[in-house]
GUSE-676826 format. One record per residue: residue number from 1; residue in one letter; x, y negated, z of N, C-alpha, C, O, CB in turn. Coordinates in steps of 0.2 Angstrom, whole numbers. Glycine has a CB too. Layout:
// GUSE-676826
- drenvo:bapa:nX:nY:nZ:caX:caY:caZ:cX:cY:cZ:oX:oY:oZ:cbX:cbY:cbZ
- NUM:A:X:Y:Z:X:Y:Z:X:Y:Z:X:Y:Z:X:Y:Z .
...
// end
This chain:
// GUSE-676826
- drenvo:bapa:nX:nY:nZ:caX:caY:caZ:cX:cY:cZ:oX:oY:oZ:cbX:cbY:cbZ
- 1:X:4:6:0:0:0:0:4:-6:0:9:-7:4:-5:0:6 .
- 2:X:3:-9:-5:6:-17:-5:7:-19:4:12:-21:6:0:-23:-12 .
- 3:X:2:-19:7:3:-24:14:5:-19:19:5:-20:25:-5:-27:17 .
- 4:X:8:-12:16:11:-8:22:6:-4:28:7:-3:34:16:-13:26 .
- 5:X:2:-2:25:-4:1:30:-4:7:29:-6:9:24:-11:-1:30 .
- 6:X:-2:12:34:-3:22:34:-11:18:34:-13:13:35:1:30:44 .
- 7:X:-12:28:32:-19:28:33:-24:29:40:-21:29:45:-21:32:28 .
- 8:X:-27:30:40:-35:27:37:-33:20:36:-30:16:40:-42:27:44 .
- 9:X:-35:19:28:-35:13:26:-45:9:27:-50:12:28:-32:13:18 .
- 10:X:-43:1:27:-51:-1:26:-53:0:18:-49:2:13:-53:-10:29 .
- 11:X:-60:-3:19:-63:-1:11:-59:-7:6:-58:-4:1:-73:-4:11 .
- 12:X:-56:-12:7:-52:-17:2:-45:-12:3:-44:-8:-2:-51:-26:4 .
- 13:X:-41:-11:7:-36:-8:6:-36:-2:1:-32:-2:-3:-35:-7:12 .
- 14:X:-42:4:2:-45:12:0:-45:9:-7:-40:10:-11:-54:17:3 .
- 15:X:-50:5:-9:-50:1:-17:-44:0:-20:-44:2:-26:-54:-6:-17 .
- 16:X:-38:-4:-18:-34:-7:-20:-29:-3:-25:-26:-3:-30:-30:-11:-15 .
- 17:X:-29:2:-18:-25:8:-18:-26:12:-25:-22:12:-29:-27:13:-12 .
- 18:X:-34:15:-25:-38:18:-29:-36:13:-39:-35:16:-45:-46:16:-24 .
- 19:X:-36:6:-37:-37:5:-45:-28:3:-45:-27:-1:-50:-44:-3:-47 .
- 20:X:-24:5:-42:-17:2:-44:-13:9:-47:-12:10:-53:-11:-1:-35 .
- 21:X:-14:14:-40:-6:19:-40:-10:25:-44:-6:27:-48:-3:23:-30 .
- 22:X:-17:27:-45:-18:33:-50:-19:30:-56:-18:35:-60:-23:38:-49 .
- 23:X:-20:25:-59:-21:21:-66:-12:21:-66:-9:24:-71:-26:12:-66 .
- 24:X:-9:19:-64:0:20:-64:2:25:-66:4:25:-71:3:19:-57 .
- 25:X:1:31:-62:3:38:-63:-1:42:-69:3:45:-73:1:42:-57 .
- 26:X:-7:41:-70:-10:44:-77:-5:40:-83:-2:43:-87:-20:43:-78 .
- 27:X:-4:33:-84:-2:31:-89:3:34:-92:3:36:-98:-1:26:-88 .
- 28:X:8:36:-84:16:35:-84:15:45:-89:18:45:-95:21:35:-72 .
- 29:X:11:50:-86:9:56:-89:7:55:-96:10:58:-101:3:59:-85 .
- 30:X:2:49:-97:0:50:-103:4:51:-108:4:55:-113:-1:46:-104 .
- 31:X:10:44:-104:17:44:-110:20:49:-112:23:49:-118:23:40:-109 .
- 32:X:20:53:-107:25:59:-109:31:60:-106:35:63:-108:26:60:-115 .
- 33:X:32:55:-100:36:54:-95:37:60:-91:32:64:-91:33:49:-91 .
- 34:X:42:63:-89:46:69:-84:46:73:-91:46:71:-97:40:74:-75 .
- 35:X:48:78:-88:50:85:-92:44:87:-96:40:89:-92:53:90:-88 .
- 36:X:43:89:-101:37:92:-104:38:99:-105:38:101:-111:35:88:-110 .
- 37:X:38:101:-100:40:110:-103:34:114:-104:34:120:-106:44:115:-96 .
- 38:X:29:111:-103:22:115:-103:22:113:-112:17:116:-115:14:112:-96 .
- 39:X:25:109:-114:21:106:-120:25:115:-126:25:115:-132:24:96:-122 .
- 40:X:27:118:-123:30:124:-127:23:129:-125:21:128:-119:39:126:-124 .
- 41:X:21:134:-130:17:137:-129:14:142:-127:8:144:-125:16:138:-130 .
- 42:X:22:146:-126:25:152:-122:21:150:-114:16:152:-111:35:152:-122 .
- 43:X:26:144:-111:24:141:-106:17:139:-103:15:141:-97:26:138:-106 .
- 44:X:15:135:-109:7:134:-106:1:140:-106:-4:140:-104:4:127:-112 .
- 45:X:6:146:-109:1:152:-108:4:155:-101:0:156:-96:0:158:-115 .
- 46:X:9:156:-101:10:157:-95:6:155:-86:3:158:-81:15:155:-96 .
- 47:X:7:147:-89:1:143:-83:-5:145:-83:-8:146:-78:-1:135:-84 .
- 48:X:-8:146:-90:-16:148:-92:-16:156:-88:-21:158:-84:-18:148:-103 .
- 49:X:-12:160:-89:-14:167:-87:-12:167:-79:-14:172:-76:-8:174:-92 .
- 50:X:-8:163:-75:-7:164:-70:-16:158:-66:-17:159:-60:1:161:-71 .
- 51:X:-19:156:-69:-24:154:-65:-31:157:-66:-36:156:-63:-24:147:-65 .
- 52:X:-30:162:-72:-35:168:-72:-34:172:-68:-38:174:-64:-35:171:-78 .
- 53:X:-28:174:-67:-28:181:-61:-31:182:-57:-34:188:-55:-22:181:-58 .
- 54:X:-32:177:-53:-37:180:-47:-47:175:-48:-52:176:-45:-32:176:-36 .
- 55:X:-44:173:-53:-53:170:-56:-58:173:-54:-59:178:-58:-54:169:-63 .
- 56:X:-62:171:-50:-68:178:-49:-65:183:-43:-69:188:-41:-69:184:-56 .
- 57:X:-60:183:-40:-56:185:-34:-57:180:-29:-61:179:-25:-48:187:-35 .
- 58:X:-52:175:-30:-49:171:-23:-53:166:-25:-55:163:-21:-40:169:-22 .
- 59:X:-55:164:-32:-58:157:-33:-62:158:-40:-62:163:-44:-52:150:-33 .
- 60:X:-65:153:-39:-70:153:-48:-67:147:-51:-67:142:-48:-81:151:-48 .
- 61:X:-65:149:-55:-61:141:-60:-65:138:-63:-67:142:-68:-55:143:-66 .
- 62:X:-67:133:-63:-73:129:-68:-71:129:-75:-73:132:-79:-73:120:-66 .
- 63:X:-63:123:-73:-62:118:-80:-53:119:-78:-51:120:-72:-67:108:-79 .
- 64:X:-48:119:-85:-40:116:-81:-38:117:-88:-39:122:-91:-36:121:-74 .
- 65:X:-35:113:-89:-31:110:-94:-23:109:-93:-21:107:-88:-35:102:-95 .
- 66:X:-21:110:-95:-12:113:-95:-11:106:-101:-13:105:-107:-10:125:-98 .
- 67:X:-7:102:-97:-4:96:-101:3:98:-101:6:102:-99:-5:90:-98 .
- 68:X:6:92:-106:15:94:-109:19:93:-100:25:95:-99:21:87:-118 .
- 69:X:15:89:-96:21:88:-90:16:88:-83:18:86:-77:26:80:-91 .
- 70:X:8:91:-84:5:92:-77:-1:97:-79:-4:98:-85:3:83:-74 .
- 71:X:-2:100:-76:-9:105:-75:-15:100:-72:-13:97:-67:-8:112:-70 .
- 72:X:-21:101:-74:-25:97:-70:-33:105:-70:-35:108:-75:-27:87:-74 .
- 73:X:-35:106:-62:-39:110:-61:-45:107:-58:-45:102:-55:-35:115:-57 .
- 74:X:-52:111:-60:-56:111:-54:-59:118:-53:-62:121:-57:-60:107:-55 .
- 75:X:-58:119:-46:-59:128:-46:-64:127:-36:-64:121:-33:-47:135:-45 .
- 76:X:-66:132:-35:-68:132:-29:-67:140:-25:-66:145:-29:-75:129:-30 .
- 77:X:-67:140:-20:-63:149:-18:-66:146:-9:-68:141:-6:-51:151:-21 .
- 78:X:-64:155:-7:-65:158:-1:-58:158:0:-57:161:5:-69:166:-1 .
- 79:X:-50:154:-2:-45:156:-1:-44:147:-1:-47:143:-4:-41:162:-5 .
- 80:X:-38:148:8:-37:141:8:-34:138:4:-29:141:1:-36:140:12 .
- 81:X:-35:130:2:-33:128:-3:-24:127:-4:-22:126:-10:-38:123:-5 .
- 82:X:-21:126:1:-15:125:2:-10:132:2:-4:131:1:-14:121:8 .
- 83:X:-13:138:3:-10:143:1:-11:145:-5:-6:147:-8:-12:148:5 .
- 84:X:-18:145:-10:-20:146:-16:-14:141:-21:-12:143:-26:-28:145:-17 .
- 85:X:-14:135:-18:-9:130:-20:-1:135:-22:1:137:-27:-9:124:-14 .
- 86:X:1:135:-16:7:138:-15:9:143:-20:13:142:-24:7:141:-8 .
- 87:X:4:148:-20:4:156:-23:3:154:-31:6:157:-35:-2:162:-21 .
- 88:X:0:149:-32:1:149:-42:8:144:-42:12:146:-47:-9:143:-48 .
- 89:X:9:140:-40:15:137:-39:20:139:-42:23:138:-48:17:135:-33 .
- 90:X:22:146:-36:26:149:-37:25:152:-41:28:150:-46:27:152:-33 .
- 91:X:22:157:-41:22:164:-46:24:159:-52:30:160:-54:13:169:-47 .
- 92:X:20:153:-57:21:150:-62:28:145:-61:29:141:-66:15:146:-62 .
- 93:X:32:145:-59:38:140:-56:42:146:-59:44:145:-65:40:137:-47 .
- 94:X:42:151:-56:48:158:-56:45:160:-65:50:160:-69:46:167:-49 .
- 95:X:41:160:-66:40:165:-75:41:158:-79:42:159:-85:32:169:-77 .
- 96:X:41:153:-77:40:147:-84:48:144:-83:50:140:-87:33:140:-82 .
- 97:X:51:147:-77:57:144:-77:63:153:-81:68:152:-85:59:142:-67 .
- 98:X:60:158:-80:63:163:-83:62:161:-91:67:162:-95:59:171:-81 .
- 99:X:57:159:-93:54:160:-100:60:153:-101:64:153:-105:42:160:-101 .
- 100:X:59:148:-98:65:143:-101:72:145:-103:75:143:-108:66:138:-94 .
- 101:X:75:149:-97:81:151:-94:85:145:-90:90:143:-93:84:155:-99 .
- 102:X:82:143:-85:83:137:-83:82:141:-76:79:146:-75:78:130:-87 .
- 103:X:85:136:-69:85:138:-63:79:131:-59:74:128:-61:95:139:-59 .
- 104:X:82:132:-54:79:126:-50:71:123:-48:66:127:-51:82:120:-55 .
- 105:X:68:117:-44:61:119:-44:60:118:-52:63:116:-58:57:114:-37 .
- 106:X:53:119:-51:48:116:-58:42:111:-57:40:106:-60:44:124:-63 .
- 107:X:40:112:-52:35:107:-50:36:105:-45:39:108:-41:29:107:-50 .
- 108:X:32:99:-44:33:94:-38:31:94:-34:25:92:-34:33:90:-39 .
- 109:X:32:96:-27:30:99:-20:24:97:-17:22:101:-13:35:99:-14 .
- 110:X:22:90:-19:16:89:-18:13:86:-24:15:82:-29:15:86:-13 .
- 111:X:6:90:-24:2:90:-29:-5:84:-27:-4:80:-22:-1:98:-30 .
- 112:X:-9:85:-30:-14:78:-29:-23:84:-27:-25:88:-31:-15:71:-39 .
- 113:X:-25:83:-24:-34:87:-23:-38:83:-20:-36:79:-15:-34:95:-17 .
- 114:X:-43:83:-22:-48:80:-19:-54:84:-17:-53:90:-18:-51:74:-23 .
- 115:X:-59:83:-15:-65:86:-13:-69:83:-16:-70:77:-16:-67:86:-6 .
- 116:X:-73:89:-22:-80:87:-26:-86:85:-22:-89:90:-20:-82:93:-32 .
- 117:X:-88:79:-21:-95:77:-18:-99:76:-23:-101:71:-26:-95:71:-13 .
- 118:X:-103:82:-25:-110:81:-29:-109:83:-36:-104:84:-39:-113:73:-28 .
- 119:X:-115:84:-38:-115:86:-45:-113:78:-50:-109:79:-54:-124:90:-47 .
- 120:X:-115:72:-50:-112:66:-52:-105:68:-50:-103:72:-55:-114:59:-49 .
- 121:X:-101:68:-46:-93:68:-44:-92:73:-47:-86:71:-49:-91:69:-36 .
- 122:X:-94:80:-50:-93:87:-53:-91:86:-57:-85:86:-59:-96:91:-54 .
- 123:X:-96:84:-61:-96:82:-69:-93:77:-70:-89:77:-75:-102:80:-72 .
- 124:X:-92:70:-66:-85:65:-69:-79:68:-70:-76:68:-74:-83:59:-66 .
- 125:X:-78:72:-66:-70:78:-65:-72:81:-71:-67:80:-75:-69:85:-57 .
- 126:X:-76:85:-74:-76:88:-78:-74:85:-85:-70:87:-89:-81:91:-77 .
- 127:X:-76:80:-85:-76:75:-91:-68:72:-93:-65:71:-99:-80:69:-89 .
- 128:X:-66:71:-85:-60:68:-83:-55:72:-88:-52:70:-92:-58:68:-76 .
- 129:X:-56:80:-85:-51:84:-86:-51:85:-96:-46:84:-100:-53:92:-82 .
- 130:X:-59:86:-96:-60:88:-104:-56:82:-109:-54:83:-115:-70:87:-105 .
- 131:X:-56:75:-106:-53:70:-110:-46:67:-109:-44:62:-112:-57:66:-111 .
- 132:X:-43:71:-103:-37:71:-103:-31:71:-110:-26:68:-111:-37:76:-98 .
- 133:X:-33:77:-114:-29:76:-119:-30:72:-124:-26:71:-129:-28:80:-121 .
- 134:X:-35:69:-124:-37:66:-130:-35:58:-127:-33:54:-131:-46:67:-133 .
- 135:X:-34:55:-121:-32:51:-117:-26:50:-118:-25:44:-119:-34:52:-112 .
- 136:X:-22:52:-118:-16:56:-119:-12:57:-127:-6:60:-128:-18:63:-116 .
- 137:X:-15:56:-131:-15:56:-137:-12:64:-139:-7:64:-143:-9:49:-140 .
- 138:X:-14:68:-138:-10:74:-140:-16:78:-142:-22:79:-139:-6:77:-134 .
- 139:X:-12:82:-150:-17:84:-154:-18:91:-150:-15:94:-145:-14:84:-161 .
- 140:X:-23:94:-155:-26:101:-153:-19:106:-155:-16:105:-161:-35:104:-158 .
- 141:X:-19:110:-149:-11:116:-149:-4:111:-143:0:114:-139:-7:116:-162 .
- 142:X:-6:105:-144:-4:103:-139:-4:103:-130:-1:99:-126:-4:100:-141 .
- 143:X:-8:107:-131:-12:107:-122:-17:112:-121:-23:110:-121:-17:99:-120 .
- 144:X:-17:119:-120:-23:122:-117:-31:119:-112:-31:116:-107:-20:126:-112 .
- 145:X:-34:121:-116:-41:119:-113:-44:124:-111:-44:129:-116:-45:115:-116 .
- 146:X:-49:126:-104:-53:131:-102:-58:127:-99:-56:122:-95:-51:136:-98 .
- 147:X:-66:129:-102:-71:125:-97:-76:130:-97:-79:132:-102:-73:116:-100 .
- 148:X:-77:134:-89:-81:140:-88:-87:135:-87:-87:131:-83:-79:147:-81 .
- 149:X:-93:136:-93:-99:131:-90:-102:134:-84:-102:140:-83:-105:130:-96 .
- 150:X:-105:129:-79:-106:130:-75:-106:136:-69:-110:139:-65:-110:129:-77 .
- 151:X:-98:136:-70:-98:140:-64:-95:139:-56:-93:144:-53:-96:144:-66 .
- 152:X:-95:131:-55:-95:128:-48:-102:130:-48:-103:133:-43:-93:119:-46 .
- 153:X:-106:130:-52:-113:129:-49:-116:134:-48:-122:135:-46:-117:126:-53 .
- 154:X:-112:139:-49:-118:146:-49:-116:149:-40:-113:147:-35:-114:155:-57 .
- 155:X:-121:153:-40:-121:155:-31:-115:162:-31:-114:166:-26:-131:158:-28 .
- 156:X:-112:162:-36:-107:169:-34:-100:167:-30:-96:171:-28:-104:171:-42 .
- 157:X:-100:161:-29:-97:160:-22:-98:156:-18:-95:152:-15:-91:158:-23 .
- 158:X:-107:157:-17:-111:158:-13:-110:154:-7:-106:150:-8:-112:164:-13 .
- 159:X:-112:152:0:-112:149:4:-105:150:9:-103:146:13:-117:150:6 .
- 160:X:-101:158:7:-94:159:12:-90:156:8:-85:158:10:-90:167:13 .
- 161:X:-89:153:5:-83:147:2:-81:143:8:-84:139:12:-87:140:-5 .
- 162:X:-74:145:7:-72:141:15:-70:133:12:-68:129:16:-63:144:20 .
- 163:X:-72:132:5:-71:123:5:-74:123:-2:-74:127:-6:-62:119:6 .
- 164:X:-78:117:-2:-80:115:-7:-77:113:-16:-71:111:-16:-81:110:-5 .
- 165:X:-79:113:-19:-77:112:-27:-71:106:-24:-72:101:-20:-84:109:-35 .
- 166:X:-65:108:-27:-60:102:-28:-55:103:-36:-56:107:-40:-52:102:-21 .
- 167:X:-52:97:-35:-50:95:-44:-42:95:-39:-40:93:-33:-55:86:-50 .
- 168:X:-39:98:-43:-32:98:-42:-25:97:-48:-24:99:-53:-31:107:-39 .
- 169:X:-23:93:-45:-16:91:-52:-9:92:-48:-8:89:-43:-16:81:-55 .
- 170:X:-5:97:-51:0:99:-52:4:97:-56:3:98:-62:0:103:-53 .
- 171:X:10:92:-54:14:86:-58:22:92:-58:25:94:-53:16:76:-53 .
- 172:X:24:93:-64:32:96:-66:36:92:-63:34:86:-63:33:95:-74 .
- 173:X:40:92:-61:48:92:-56:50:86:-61:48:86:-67:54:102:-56 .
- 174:X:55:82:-58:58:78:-61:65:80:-61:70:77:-58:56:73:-58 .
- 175:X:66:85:-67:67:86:-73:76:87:-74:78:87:-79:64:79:-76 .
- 176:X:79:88:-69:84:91:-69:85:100:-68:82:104:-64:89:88:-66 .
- 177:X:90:100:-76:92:108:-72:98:107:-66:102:102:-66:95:114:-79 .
- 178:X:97:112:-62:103:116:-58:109:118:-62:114:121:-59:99:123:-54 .
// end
């Protein structure tokens, strides 16, 4: 925050925040800024097959789009979200770093999640995600897209969901090898 305030921020502070540092960061993505290793297709299937795996196990995957230098998800699950985090991380860090032949991390130790409040809040994420590459100027073959229709909405992960739909972005490592 420009005036130096940890959070809980007030409502002018939360806003400021809100229209400065993520319009900053999507642009900086847009450009094609950090390493774009996903933008190879070996890789971006890799990412794609690694968040199918437990789809209908640990979580129901909506929508997620694999960009040349970030993933962006919306999934909901019975598995907490900072371990579910962890485990595609990984498993995807270690095979997309073999499939490179490159050592070192691959993404960036914190990622961004929020909590979907409502079917309006759903569907702008959804949209978000869906026009991410075209935002982005990057043609078709350039970026994986999956969008399971309506399946935050369906009751197959029913009322034991230990947390609500969230949209999750996974930013690539800045960008040296080891």
């Amino acid at each position: 925050m420009a005036d130096g305030h940890p959070k809980p921020w007030g409502v002018r502070a939360a806003n400021e925040y809100r229209e400065r540092f993520p319009k900053r960061l999507d642009a900086w993505l847009d450009a094609g800024y950090d390493a774009c290793y996903l933008r190879d297709p070996g890789c971006a299937r890799i990412i794609a097959d690694a968040l199918h795996f437990f789809d209908g196990e640990r979580y129901d995957l909506a929508s997620f789009v694999v960009m040349p230098n970030h993933v962006l998800l919306q999934l909901r699950g019975d598995t907490e979200l900072e371990s579910l985090t962890h485990s595609l991380k990984s498993y995807s860090a270690q095979e997309v770093n073999k499939e490179l032949e490159r050592r070192g991390a691959f993404w960036q130790q914190e990622g961004f999640d929020h909590l979907l409040r409502g079917i309006p809040h759903l569907d702008r994420c959804l949209c978000y995600i869906q026009q991410n590459p075209e935002k982005a100027h990057l043609k078709r073959g350039e970026y994986l897209y999956l969008r399971v229709p309506n399946s935050l909405l369906s009751s197959s992960c029913g009322q034991s969901c230990s947390f609500s739909p969230v949209q999750v972005k996974f930013l690539t490592n800045k960008f040296r090898e080891d």
